[in-house]
C-alpha positions as CSV (number, residue, x, y, z in Angstrom):
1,X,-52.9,13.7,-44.4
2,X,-55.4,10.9,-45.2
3,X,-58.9,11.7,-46.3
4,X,-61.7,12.1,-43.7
5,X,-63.7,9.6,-43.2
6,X,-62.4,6.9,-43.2
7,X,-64.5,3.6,-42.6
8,X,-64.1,0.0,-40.8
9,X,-66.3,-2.7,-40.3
10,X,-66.3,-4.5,-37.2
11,X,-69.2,-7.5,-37.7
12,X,-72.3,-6.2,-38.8
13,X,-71.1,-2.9,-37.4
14,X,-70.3,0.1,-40.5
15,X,-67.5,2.3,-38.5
16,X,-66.8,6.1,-40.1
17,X,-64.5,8.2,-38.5
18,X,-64.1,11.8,-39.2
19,X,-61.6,14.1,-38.7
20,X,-63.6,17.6,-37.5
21,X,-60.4,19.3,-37.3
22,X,-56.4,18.9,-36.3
23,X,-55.0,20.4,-33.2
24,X,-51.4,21.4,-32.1
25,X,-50.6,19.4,-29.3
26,X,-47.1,19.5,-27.4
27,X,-45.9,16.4,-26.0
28,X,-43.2,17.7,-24.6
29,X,-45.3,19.9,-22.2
30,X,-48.0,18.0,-22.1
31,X,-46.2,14.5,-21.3
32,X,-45.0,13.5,-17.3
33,X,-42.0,10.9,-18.5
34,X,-38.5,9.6,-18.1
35,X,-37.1,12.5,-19.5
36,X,-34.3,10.7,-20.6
37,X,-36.0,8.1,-22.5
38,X,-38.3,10.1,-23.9
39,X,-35.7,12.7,-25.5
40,X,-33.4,9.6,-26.3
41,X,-36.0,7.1,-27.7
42,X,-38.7,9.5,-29.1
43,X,-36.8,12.6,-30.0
44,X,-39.0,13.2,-33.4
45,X,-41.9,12.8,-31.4
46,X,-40.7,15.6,-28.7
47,X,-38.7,17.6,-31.1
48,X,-41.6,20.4,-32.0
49,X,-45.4,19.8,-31.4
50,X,-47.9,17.6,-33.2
51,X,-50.6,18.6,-35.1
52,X,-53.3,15.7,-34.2
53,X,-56.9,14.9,-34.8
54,X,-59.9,15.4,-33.2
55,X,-61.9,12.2,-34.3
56,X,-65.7,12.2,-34.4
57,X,-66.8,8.4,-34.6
58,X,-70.4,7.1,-36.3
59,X,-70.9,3.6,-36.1
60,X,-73.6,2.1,-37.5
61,X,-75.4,-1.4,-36.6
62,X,-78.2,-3.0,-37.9
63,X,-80.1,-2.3,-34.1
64,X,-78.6,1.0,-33.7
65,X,-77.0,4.3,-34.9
66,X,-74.7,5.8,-32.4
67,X,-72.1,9.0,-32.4
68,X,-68.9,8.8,-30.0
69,X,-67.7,12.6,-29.9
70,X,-68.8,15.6,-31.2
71,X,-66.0,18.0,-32.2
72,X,-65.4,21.3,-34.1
73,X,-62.6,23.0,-35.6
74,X,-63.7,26.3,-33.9
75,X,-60.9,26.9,-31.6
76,X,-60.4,29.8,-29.5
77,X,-57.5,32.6,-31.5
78,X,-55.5,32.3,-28.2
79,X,-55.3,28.6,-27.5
80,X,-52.4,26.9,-27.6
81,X,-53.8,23.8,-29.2
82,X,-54.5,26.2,-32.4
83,X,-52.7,25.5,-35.5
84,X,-51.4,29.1,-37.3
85,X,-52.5,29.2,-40.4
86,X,-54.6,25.6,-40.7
87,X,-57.3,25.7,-43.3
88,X,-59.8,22.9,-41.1
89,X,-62.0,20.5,-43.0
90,X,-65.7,20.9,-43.5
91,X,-67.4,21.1,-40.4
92,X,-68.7,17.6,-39.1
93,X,-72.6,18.0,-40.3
94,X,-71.5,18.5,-43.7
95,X,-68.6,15.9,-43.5
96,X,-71.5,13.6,-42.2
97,X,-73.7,14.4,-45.0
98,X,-71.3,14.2,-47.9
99,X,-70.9,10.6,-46.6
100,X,-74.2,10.0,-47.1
101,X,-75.3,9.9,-43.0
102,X,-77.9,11.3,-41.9
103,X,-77.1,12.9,-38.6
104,X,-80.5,13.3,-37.3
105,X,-80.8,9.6,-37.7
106,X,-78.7,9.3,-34.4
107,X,-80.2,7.6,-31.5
108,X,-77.1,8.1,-29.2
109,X,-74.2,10.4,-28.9
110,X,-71.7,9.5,-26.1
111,X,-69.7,12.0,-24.9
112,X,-66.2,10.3,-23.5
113,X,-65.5,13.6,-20.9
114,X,-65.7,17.2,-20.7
115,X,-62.9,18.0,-22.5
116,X,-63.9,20.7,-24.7
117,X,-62.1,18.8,-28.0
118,X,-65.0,16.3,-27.6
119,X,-67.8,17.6,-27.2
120,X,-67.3,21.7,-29.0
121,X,-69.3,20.6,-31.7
122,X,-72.5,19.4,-29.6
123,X,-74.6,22.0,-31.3
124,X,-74.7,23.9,-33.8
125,X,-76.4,27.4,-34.5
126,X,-80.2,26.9,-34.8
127,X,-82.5,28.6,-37.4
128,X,-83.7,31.8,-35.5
129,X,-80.5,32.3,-33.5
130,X,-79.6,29.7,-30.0
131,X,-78.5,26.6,-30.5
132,X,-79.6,23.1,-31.6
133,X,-78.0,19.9,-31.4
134,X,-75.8,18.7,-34.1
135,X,-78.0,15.2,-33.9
136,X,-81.4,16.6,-32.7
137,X,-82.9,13.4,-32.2
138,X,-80.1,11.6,-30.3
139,X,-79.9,11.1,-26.5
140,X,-76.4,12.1,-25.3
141,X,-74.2,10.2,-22.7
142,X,-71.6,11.5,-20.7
143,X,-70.0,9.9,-17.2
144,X,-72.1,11.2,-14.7
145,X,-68.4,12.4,-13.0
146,X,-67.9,14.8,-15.0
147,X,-71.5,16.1,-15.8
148,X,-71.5,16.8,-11.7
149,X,-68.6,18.3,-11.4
150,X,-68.0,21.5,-9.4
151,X,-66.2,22.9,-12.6
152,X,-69.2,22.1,-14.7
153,X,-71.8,23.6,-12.2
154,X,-70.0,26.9,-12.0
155,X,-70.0,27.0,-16.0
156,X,-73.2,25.9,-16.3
157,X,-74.6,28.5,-14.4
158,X,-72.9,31.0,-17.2
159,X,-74.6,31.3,-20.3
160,X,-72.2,32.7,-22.4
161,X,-69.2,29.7,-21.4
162,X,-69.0,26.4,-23.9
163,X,-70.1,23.8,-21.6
164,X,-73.5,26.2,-21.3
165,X,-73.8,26.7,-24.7
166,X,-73.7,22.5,-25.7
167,X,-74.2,20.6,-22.3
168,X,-76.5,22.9,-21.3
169,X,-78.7,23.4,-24.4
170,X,-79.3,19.5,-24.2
171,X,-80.2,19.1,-21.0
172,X,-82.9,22.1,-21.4
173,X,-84.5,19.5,-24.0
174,X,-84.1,16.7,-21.9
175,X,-82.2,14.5,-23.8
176,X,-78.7,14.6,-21.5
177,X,-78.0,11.5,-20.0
178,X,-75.0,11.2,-17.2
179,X,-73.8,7.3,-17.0
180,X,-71.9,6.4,-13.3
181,X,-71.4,2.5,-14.4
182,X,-71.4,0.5,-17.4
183,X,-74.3,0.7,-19.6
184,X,-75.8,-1.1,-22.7
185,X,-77.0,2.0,-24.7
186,X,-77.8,-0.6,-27.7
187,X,-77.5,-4.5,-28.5
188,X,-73.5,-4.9,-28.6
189,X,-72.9,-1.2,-28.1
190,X,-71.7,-0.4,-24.0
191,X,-70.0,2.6,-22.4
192,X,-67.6,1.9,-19.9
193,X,-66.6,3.6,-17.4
194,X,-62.7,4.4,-17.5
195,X,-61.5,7.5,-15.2
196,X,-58.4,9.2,-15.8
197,X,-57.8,11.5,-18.1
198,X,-61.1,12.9,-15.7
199,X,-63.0,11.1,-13.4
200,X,-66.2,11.0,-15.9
201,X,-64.3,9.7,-18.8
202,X,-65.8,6.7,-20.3
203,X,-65.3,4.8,-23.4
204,X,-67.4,2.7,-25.9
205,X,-67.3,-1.0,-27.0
206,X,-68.8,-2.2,-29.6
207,X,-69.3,-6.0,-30.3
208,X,-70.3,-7.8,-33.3
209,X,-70.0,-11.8,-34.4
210,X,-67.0,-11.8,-32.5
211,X,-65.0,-8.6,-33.4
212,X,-65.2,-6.0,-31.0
213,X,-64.0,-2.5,-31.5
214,X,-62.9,0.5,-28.2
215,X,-63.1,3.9,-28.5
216,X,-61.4,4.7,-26.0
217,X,-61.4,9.1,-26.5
218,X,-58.1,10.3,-24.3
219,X,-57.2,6.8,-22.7
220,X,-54.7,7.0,-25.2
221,X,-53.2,10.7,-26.7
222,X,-50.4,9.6,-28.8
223,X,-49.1,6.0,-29.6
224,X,-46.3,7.0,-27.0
225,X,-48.5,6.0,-24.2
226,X,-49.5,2.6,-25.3
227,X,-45.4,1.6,-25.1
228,X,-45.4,3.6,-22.1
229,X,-48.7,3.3,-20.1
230,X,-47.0,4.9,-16.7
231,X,-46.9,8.3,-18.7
232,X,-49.3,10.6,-18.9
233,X,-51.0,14.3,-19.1
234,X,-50.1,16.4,-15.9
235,X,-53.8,16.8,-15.6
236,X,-54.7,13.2,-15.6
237,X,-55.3,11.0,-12.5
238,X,-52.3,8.2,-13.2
239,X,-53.2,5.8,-10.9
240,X,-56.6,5.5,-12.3
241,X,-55.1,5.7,-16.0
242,X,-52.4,3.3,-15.8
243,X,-54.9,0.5,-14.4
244,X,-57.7,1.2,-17.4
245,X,-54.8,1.0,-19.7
246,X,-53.4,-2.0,-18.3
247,X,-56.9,-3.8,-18.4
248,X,-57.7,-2.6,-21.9
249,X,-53.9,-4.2,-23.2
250,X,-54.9,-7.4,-22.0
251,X,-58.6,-7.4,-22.4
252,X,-58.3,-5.6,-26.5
253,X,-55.2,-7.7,-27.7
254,X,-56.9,-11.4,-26.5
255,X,-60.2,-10.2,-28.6
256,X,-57.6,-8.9,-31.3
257,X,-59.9,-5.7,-31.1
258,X,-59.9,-2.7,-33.4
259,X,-59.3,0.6,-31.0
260,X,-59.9,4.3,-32.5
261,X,-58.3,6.9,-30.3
262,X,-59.5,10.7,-30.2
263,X,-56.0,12.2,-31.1
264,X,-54.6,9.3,-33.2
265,X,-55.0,9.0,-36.6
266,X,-57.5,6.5,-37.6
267,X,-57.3,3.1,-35.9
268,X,-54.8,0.6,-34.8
269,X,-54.9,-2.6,-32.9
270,X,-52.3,-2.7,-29.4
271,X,-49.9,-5.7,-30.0
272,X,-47.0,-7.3,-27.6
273,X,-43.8,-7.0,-28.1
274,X,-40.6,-8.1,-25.6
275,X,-40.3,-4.7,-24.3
276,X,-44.3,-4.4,-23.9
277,X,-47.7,-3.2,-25.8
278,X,-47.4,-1.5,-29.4
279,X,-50.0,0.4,-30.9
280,X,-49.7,-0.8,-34.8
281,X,-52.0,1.1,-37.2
282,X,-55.4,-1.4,-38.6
């Protein structure tokens, strides 16, 4: 496995992306397909699960810092998406500071949906006991969606649950801030709203003399799903997927964009091909 981080430039724009931690993740079960194409065309893919990333992004412009993700290798003993025996990485503060980035220099963290592989690592454990957020001065997005969601009411409303112990320790200090359209969070920097994988998700473009990067969190899980953008998770909404994927083929490949998915290994561009889109690793 490649070093975390790895870095990009897009412009004026200094992209790291860190690895907090990999995950198991089965595409078999977790994958509504032709079966027969997918056993016959991407048996190795199917054959036993995946261990993936969980990718933390820090992009850096001369206007603006700004955090997409916040994720930890702290996984539950009993989850399925835990890896036996995985040593994880340095947790993403110190990852962040052996690369020289200050994370309290953050202005804004986005959030792409409440998935708890994006946002586990939101705080950390404060000096005194409770919690504090892993970038204590940054404001923190999220689609409005998913912030208002019955599921995330009922949690909140439990201290000792995940989403009480990140989400709600942020909004206590004020700083949570739920998005319901497209917004410019910094010059060239925008989160867009793309439902789906849930109905909050959103992803971020970045723009910068005339390169633009996505990230585009779960709009993409596996390069699978770029060749075959009618597939997708059982939980997702694939109506709502399939026409954010189909926008974001046409709109990323004529800007030649750079796109960083959550779950695939650092960043690729989509390309056409006669049977359709390819993700190709940048």
């Amino acid at each position: 496995m490649e070093a975390s981080p790895q870095r990009f430039t897009v412009g004026q724009a200094v992209v790291t992306v860190f690895n907090a931690g990999d995950i198991q993740y089965d595409l078999a079960e977790n994958l509504i397909a032709d079966e027969a194409i997918l056993r016959d065309r991407y048996a190795a893919q199917v054959s036993a699960p995946l261990h993936v990333p969980m990718q933390c992004i820090h992009i850096q412009t001369p206007q603006a810092v700004v955090m997409v993700d916040a994720a930890s290798s702290e996984i539950e003993a009993d989850s399925p998406f835990r890896i036996a025996g995985y040593s994880p990485p340095a947790p993403l503060p110190e990852q962040m500071a052996a690369a020289g980035i200050d994370a309290n220099a953050v202005e804004s963290l986005v959030i792409t949906h409440a998935h708890w592989d994006h946002y586990n690592g939101l705080t950390v454990p404060a000096e005194g006991g409770g919690r504090a957020p892993i970038c204590a001065q940054a404001s923190v997005y999220m689609g409005s969606a998913d912030w208002e969601s019955a599921e995330m009411r009922a949690a909140l409303a439990k201290p000792e649950t995940l989403q009480a112990r990140t989400f709600g320790v942020v909004a206590q200090l004020g700083r949570l801030a739920p998005v319901a359209g497209r917004r410019e969070i910094a010059p060239g920097i925008e989160i867009v709203p793309t439902p789906g994988e849930t109905p909050g998700h959103v992803m971020v473009r970045v723009s910068s003399d005339g390169q633009a990067l996505y990230c585009v969190g779960d709009v993409y899980h596996h390069p699978i799903e770029a060749e075959q953008p009618g597939w997708a998770a059982p939980w997702a909404d694939l109506e709502s997927i399939c026409a954010i994927r189909e926008a974001l083929a046409v709109r990323a490949q004529a800007e030649g964009a750079l796109i960083i998915a959550t779950h695939i290994r650092g960043a690729g561009r989509l390309t056409q091909t006669k049977e359709g889109v390819r993700w190709v690793e940048a």
